[in-house]
N, C-alpha and C positions, 0 to 999 in steps of 0.2 A: 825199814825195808829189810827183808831174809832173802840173802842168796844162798845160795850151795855150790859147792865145789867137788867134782868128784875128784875124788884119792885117786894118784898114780896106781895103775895095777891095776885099778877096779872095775870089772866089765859092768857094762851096760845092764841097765835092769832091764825086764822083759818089759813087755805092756800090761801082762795081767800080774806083773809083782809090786806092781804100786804101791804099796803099803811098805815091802821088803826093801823096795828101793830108796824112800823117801828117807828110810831111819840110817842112822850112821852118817848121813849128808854132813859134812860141814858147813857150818852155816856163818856168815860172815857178818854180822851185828854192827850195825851205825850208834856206838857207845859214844860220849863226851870226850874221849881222848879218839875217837878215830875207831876206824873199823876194824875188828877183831877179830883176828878167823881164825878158823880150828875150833870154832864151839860149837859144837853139836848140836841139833833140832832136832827134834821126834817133832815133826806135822802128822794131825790125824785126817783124812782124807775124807772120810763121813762128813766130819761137821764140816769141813769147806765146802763137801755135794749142795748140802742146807743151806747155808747160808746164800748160797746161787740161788736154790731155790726159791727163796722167800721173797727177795725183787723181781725175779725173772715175772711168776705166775701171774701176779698186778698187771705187770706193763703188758702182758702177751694179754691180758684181760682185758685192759682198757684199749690196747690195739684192735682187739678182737670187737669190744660196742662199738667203736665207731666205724671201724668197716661197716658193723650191722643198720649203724644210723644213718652214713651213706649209701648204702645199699637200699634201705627205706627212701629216704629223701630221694634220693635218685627214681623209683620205683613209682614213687608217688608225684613226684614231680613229671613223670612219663606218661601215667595216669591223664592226669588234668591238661597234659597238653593234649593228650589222643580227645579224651571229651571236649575240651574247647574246638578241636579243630572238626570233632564231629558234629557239634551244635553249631558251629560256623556253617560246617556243610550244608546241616538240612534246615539252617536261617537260608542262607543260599538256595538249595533247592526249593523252598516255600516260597522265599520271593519271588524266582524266574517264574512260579505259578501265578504269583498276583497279577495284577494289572500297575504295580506302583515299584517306586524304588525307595529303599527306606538308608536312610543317610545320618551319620554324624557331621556336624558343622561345628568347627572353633572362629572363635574370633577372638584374637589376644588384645593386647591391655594399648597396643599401636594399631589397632583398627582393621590390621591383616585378617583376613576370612580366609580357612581352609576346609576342608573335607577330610578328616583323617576316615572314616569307615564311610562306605559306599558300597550298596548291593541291591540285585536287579536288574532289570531289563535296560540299562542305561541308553541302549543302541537306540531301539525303538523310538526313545525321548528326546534325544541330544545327539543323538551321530554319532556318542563318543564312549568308550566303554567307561567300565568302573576306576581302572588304572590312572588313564590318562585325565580323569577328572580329580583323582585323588592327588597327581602329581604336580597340575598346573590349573587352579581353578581361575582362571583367566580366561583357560578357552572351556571352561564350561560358561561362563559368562558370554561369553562371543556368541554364543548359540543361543540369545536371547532377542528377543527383536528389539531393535532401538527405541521405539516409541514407551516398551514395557520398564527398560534397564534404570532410570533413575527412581520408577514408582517401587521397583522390586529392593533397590537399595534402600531406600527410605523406610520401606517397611521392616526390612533387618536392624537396620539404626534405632527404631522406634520400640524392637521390640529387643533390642540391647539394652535401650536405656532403660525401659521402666519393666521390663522382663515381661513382657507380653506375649502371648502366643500368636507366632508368625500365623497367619492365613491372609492370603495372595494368593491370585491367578495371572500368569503372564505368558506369551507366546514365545513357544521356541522350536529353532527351526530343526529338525530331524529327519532319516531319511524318507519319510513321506511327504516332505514339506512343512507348511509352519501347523503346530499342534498346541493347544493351550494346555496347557498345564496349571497344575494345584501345587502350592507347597504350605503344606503345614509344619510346624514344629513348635515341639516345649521348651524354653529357654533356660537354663538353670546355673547360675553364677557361683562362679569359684573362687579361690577365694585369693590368687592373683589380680583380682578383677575382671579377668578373663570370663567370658559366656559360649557353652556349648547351648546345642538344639539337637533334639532327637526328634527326627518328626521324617516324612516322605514327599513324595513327589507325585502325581497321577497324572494322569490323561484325562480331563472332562472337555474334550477336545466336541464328542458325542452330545453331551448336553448343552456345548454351547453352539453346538446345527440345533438341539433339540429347540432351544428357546427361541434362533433367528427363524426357525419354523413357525413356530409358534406364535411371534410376534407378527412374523409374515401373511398369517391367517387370521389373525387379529383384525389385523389392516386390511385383509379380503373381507371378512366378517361385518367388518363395520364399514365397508364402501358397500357391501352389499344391502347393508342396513341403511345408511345414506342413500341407494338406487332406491330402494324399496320407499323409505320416506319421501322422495321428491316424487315416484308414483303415485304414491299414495294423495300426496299433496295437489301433484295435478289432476286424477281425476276428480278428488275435492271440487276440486277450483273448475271443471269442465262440468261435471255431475250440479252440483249445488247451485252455480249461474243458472241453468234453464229450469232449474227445483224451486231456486229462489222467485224467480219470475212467473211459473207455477202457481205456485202457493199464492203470491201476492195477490196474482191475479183471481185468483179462486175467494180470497178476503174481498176484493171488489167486488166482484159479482155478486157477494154473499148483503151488501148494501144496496142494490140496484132494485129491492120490491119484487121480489119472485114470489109466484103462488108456491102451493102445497109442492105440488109434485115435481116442479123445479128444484126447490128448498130439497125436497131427496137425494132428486140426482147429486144437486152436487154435494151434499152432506158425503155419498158413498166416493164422489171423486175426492172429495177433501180428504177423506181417509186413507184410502190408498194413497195419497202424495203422502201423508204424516206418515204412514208405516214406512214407507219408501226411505224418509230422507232418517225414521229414526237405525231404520236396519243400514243406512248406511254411517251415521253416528256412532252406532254401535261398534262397526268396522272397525270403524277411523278410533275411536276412542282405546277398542281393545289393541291395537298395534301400537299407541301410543302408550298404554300402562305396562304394555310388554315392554317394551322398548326402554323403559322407566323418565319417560319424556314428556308426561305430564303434570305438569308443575299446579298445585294446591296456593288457593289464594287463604289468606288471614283477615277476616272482613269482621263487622260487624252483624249478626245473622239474629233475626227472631225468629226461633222452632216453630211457635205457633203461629205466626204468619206464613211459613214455608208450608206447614200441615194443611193450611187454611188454603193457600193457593193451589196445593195439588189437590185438596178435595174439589176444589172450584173444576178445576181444570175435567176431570174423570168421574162427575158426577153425571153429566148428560149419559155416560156410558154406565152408569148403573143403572138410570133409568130406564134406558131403552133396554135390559137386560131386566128390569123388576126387580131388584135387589135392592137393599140398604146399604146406604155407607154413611161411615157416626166415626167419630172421635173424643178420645179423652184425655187430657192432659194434667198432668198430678199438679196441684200447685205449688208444689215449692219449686216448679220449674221456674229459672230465673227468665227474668222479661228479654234478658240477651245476653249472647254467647261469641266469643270468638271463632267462628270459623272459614268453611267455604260453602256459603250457598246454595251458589249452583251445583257444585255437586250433589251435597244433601239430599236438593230436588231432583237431581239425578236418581240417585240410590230410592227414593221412596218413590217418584213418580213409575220408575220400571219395579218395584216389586208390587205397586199398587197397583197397577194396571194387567199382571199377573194374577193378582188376587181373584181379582175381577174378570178376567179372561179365562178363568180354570174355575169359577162358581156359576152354576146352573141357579140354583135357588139357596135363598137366603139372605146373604149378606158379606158386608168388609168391617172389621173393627180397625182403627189405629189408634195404637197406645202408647204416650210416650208418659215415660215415668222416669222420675230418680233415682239411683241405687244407691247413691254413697254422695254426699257433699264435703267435700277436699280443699275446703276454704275457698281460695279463687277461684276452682275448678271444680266442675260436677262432675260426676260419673252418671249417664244417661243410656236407657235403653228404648230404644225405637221400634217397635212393634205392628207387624201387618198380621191381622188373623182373618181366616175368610173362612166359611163354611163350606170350601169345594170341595173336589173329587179325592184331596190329598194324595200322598206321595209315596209308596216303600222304600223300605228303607235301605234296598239295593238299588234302585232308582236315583235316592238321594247322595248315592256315594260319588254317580259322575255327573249328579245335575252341574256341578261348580265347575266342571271342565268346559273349555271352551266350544262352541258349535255344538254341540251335546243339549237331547232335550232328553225327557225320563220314556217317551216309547217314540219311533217312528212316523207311526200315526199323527202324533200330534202336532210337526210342524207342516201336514195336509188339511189336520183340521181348524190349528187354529193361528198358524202362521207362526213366523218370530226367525229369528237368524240363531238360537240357541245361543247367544251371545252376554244377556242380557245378567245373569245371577255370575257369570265370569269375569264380567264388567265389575258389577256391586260388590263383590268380593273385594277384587281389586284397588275400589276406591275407597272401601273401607280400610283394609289396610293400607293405604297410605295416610288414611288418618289415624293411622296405630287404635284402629276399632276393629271389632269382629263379625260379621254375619254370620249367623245359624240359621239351620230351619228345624224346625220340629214337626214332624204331620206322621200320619198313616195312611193306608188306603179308606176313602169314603167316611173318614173323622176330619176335613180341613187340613190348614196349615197355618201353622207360628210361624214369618221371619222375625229375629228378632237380629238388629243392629246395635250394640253396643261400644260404645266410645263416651272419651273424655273431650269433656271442651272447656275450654277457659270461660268466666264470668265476666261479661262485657259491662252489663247493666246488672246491679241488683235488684233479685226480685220483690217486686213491687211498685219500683220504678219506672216514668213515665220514658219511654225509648223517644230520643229527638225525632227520629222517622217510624213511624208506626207502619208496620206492613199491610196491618188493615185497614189503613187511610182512604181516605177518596182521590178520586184520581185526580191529579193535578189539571191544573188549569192556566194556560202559558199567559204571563202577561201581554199586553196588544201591543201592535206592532215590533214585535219580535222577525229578523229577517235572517233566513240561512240561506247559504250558497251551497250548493249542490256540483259537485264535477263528476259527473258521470256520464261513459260511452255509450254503453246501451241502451237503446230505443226504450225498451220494455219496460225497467229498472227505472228509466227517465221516470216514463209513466205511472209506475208503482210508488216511486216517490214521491211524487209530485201529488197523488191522491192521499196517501198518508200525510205528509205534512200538514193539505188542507184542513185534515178528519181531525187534528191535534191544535186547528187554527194556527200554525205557522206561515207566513210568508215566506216565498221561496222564490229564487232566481237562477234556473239551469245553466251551466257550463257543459259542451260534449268533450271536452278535454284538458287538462292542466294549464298549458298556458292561458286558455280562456279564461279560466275560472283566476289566476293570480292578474291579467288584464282590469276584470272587472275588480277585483279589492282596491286596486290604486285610486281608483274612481267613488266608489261608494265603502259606507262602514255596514259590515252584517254582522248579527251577533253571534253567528256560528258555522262551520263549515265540517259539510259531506261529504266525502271525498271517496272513489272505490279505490284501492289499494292499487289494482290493476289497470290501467288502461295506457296505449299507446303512447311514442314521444316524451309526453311528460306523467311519468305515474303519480300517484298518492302521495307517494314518499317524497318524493323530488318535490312536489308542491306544498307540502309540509316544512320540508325543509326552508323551500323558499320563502314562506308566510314568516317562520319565524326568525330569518337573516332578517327580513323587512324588519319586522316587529322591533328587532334589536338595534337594527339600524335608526330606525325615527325615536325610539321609545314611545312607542305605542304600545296601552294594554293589551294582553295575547289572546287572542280570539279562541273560543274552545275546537279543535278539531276532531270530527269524529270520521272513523277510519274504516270501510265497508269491504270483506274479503272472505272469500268463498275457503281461503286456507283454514286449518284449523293446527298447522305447525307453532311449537313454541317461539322459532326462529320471527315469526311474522309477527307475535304480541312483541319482541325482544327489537323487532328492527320499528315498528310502529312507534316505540316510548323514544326511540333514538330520533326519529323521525322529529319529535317534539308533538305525535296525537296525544292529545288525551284518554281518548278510548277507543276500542277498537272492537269491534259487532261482526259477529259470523252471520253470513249466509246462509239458511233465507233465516230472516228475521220477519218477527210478527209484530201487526200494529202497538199492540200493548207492550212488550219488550223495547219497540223506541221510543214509546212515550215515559218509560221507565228511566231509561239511559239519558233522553235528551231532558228529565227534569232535573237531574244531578247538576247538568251545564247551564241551563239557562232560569229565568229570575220566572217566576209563576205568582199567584194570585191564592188568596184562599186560606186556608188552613194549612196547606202544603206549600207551604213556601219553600222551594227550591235550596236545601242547604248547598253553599257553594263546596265545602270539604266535607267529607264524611267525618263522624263522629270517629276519635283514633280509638283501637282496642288496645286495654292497658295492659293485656299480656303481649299481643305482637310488636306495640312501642319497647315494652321490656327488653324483648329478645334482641332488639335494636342498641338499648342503653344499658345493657346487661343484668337487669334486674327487675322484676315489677317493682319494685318498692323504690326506686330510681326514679321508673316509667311516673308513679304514681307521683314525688315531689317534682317533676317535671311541670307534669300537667297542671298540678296545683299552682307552682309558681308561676306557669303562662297563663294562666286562667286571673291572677291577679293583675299581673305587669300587664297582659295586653287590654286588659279592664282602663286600669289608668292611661296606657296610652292612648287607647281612643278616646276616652275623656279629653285627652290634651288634642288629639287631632281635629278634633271638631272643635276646638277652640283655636286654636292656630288658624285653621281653616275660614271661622267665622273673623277673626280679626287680622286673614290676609298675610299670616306670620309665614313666607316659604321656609323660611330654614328653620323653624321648629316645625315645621309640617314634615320638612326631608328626615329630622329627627325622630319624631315620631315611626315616621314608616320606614325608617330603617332597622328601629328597634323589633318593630312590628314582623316584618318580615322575616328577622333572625326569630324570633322565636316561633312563629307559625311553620317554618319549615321545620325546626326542630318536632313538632310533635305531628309531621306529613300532612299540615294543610296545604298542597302543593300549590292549588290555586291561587287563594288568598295571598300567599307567597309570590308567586309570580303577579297578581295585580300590585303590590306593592312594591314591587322592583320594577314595573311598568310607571307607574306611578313616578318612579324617585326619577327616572329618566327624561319622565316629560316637563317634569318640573327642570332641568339643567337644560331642555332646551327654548323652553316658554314659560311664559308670565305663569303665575297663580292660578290667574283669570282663570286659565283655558284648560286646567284640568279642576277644575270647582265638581263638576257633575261625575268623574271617572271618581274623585276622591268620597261625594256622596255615595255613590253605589257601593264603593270601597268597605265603607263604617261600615253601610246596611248588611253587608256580605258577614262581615264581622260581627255584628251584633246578632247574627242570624247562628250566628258558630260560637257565639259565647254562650244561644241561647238552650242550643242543643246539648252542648257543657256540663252544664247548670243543673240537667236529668243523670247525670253519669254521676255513680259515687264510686271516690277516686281513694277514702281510707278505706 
């Protein structure tokens, strides 16, 4: 260290002698012996400026960037809060435009749920603004209705656990009152364990009046369709009773020996009833395939015996018109088919009778041919050609519309309720078939009907029931009971039964008619659906409490009703009828029905079950080729079993006879021989409560029923 001492005497140096003053200083020196003064220093004043300066400039440098990096940082950090708090803003102003409020949600790692970000119309929703829900989600909870609060928690819990996107709807209460609300949100886990959700909140408060609307009209809609059908069903049932009795009576008359000009008259009354009850079939038919409440049977069907019936049926009408009518059938059409019959004959009898009705001269062709063989199943096209007036082709666009004919004129000239190709459409597609028409003006027209139907019988095969068989012929003393209220109908009956040689014993009422069974045995019972005190159903019912109670074999019932609702075939099978016959019915359609039920004579022996179709048993046991080992294995086992029943039987053995026909019965109802089935559980009953003895002849007819059903079998190829 250098100090300086000024010398006694010596004035003050100036400010600007700096240099002059520094020299001569004595300077007092920190030497090893101690400080020495009186030795002189010359300091040069320059290099000491320097050396200041050479530290100074740095630090005033590095002073100077970091003000400039705070000054940045600061600048930029002012930045991004103005833009976050302006992108807040117009998230904010965007949402109070929405209809939703759009939320963050935590949930920590103890299960605590909070709302850290909240924005939106919170008021409107919950009563409670964005604050007060971010501060205390407790009472945003309280604004939930109770019944909702554990499904809304559950849903949060479910979608913590396995990170699933919340969507819920629950009610809450706001200042309009209770409002449903939507919460959606994406779950996304941190790595605390913690789970946020970014997702909102809506009002579908709107949609859910829209839908109790909606379902509310539903329910008007289909009560009103429920009115309409029970309308419908009873002028059926008002209309069809005095049609049925009609028509019947007009079949009488038509027996009774009339000359020529009789035989006319009523030939043109007979027609008008048949136009009458088909325009009103029509009706009833098109409001049920609207409705989608016509249910399709799965039957055993021969095409060319259907083709052959309705040329039968509408040939008198070609004649009396001068026309031809011919058919041709390809042969590889199979001997038989899965399907529904009567509609079939629906569908061709109304486009045939069209044909014919719209042809001056010439003729009718029907063609039915093969297009495609699909193994089990054909693909077949059904074809009406007629040489009429034909059709344009603006004409044909709303023939297929309902009540719609192709000019005005024409339902003056030649009648029809325009009902009838809107019909046959319709029932084509529910057989996943299609109608076309092809025609022109004065060139004819092609319908052609194409669908698929499953192979019942292969062709070539003798069919157990031939469609063009001879009419059956009922075995002798055969006896049906009859309960029916109307005079008329009495009377109608009671001539048809004679015409078929039945015996018959009238009841005017239910009780009468279940009176007389206790007393005598009949082999079948007529029953009208409708009548006073005790109906159809009621008497049904009670025949077969009887039957179960004695164990007695069940008597076939057949079940007479002007209804044509599904409800009525549905309450009928509950009833325990066998079948059930629409109003009016013709001689020949009962002598059809009632040879199914009862034992005949002849080449037409009476099969007690129909022959099963092995694609509709499929659809039953989930397979045809199931359907097919089914049948094969019942067609063996109940071979042998009745082998063994009739020897049991002959050597008086009951309890191999109860064996036999319990075997018997499981397997026949498996493949819907329901008859045979139910005589065999008849059977097994009257055997636990009487001798052998006294069911000897019930178990004779039994076999015969059987062996008439294995025989029918035996034609069906089943690989």
């Amino acid at each position: 260290m250098i100090t300086t001492e000024q010398r006694p005497g010596q004035a003050a140096s100036a400010p600007g002698d700096g240099q002059r003053a520094l020299r001569g200083q004595v300077a007092w020196l920190p030497l090893p012996g101690g400080l020495v003064a009186g030795a002189q220093v010359t300091v040069d004043p320059i290099a000491a400026s320097g050396s200041l300066l050479r530290w100074a400039i740095p630090l005033l440098l590095m002073v100077l960037v970091l003000l400039l990096m705070h000054a940045y940082g600061y600048w930029r950090l002012h930045r991004e809060a103005g833009e976050r708090h302006r992108a807040e803003r117009r998230l904010q102003e965007v949402c109070a435009t929405l209809p939703a409020v759009v939320y963050q949600a935590h949930r920590g790692r103890d299960g605590v749920l909070s709302f850290p970000y909240i924005t939106g119309d919170m008021y409107s929703l919950f009563g409670l603004s964005a604050e007060v829900a971010m501060a205390d989600e407790s009472r945003l909870f309280a604004t939930v209705h109770p019944d909702d609060q554990a499904h809304l928690r559950r849903s949060v819990e479910v979608s913590a656990t396995h990170l699933t996107v919340i969507d819920v709807e629950f009610r809450a209460c706001g200042p309009q009152g209770w409002r449903w609300v939507r919460s959606r949100g994406q779950p996304m886990a941190a790595d605390d364990d913690s789970v946020k959700w970014s997702g909102y909140w809506i009002d579908v408060t709107a949609s859910h009046e829209q839908a109790t609307a909606l379902a509310a009209a539903r329910r008007d809609a289909e009560a009103a369709a429920a009115a309409k059908a029970n309308f419908l069903a009873t002028m059926s049932h008002e209309i069809r009773t005095p049609m049925s009795g009609m028509l019947g009576m007009l079949e009488v008359l038509e027996d009774t020996g009339l000359d020529e000009e009789q035989c006319a008259l009523l030939a043109t009354v007979h027609d008008a009833a048949s136009l009458l009850r088909q325009i009103l079939d029509d009706v009833l038919d098109y409001s049920r395939i609207d409705a989608g409440a016509l249910p399709l049977e799965a039957t055993p069907i021969t095409l060319p015996g259907i083709i052959g019936n309705v040329q039968r049926l509408l040939s008198p009408m070609a004649a009396n018109k001068g026309l031809w009518l011919r058919s041709r059938i390809d042969p590889r059409v199979a001997a038989g088919h899965c399907g529904d019959g009567v509609r079939l004959r629906q569908i061709l009898f109304n486009l045939l009778s069209n044909a014919l009705k719209f042809t001056a001269h010439g003729g009718v062709r029907i063609e039915l041919d093969v297009r495609a063989d699909e193994g089990d199943r054909q693909r077949l096209c059904l074809a009406v050609i007629d040489t009429g007036i034909g059709v344009s082709a603006d004409q044909q666009a709303v023939l297929f519309s309902p009540f719609t004919q192709a000019e005005a004129s024409i339902g003056r000239r030649y009648g029809g309720s325009g009902l009838g190709l809107s019909i046959c459409r319709g029932l084509a597609g529910l057989m996943d078939g299609d109608l076309r028409m092809h025609s022109s003006p004065g060139q004819g027209t092609r319908m052609e009907l194409e669908l698929t139907l499953p192979i019942a019988i292969a062709p070539g095969a003798v069919s157990a029931r031939d469609a063009d068989a001879a009419q059956p012929v009922f075995a002798p003393g055969l006896q049906v009971l009859v309960a029916e209220d109307d005079p008329i109908h009495q009377a109608l009956m009671a001539w048809r039964l004679r015409q078929l040689g039945l015996g018959h014993t009238m009841a005017a009422q239910g009780e009468e008619a279940l009176r007389l069974m206790q007393g005598r045995a009949f082999d079948l019972v007529i029953t009208d659906c409708q009548m006073p005190v005790m109906d159809g159903y009621a008497l049904a019912s009670a025949i077969r409490r009887t039957e179960r109670a004695s164990g007695a074999v069940p008597v076939p019932i057949v079940g007479l009703t002007a209804s044509v609702q599904a409800q009525t075939q549905q309450r009928c099978q509950q009833a325990g009828m066998d079948r059930m016959l629409t109003k009016p019915i013709t001689l020949e359609a009962l002598r059809e029905h009632l040879a199914a039920l009862l034992t005949t004579t002849g080449d037409m022996a009476a099969a007690v079950d129909p022959v099963p179709c092995v694609q509709a048993l499929g659809r039953q046991l989930g397979s045809v080729a199931t359907a097919r080992e089914v049948l094969t294995l019942m067609q063996t086992t109940t071979q042998a079993d009745l082998s063994g029943l009739i020897r049991a039987t002959a050597g008086g053995d009951a309890q191999a006879v109860n064996a036999c026909l319990h075997r018997m019965a499981g397997g026949l109802g498996v493949v819907g021989a329901r008859r045979l089935g139910k005589q065999a559980r008849g059977l097994m009953r009257a055997l636990e409560e009487a001798p052998l003895v006294d069911s000897r002849a019930g178990l004779d007819r039994f076999s015969a029923g059987v062996e008439r059903y294995l025989a029918g079998l035996r034609g069906v190829e089943f690989s």
